[in-house]
C-alpha positions as CSV (number, residue, x, y, z in Angstrom):
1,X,-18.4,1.6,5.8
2,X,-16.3,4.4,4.1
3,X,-13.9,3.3,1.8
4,X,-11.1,5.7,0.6
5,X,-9.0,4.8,-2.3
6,X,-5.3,4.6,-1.7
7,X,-2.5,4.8,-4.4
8,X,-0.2,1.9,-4.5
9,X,3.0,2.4,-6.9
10,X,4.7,-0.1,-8.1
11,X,8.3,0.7,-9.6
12,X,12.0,0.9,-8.7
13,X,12.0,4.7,-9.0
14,X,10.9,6.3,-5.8
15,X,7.3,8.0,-6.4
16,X,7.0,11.6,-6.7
17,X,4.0,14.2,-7.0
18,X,0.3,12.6,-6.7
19,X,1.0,11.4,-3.1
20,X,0.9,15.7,-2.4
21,X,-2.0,16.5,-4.5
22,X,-4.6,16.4,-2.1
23,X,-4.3,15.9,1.8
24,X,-5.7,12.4,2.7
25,X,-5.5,10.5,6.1
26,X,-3.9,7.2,4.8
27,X,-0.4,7.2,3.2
28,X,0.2,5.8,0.0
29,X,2.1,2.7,-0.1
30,X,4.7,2.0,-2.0
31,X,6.7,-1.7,-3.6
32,X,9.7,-1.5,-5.2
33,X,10.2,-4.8,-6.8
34,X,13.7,-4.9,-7.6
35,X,14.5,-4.8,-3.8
36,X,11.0,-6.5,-2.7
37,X,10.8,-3.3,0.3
38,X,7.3,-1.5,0.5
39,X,7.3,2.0,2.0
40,X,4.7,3.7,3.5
41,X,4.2,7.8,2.4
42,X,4.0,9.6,6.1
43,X,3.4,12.9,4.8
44,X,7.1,13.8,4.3
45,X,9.0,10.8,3.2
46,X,8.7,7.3,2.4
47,X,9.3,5.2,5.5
48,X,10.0,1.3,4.9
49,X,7.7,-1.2,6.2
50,X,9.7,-4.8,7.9
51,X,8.6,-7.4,5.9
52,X,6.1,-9.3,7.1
53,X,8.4,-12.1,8.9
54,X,9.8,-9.2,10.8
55,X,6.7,-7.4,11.8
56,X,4.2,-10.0,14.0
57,X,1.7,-7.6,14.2
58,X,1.4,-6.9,11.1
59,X,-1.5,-9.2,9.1
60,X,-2.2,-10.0,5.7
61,X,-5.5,-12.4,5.0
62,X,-6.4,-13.6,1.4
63,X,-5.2,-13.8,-1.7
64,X,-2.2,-10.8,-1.7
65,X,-0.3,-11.3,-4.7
66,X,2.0,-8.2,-6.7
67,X,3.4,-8.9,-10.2
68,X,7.0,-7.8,-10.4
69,X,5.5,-5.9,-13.3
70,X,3.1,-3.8,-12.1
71,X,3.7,-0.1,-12.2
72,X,2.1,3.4,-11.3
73,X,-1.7,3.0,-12.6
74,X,-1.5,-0.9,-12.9
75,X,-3.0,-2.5,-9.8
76,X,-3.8,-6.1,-11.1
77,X,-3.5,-9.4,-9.3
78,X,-4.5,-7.5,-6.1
79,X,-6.6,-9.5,-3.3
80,X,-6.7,-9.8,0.3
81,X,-6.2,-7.4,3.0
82,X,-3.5,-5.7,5.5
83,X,-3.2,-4.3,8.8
84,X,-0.2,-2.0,8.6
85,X,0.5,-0.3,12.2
86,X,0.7,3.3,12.3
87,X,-0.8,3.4,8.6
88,X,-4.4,1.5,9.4
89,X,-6.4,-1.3,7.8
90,X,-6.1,-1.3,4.3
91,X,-8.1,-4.1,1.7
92,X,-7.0,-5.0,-1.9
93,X,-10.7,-5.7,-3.9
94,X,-10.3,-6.3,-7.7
95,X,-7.3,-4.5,-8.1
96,X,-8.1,-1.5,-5.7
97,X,-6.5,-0.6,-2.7
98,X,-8.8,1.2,-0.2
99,X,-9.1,2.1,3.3
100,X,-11.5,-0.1,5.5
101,X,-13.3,2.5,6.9
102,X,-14.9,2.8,11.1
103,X,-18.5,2.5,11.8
């Protein structure tokens, strides 16, 4: 299984410059905590996910937790995993967000 590591800001000011580094085939996600919205990066702007009461299909299992606090570069208190559609399978391990990759 491939596993692709995925940046995941965390901060009330919209995220600007590593998400155009380097092409990669998932978009960086994005949770702004003073409005609880997350944002998916599709390669020109950030689109808003619904939030997870409004979106059936999409699925979080385990343990997903996000401190208020976290910003850019922090990525503790992270477990579980999502199915975001349009974006892919993503999975939180130890603080990590990565791609689940297809065998």
């Amino acid at each position: 299984m491939s596993k692709e590591i995925v940046t995941l800001y965390a901060q009330d000011d919209q995220p600007s410059g590593s998400h155009t580094s380097e092409p990669s085939e998932l978009n960086d996600i994005w949770f702004q905590p003073s409005t609880s919205k997350w944002y998916h990066y599709d390669g020109n702007s950030w689109v808003e996910i619904p939030p997870l009461t409004e979106l059936p299909s999409l699925h979080v299992t385990g343990d997903l937790t996000f401190d208020s606090n976290l910003y850019a570069g922090e990525k503790k208190g992270i477990n579980g995993n999502i199915d975001i559609p349009g974006v892919g399978k993503l999975k939180f391990h130890k603080g990590i967000l990565y791609k689940v990759g297809e065998d």
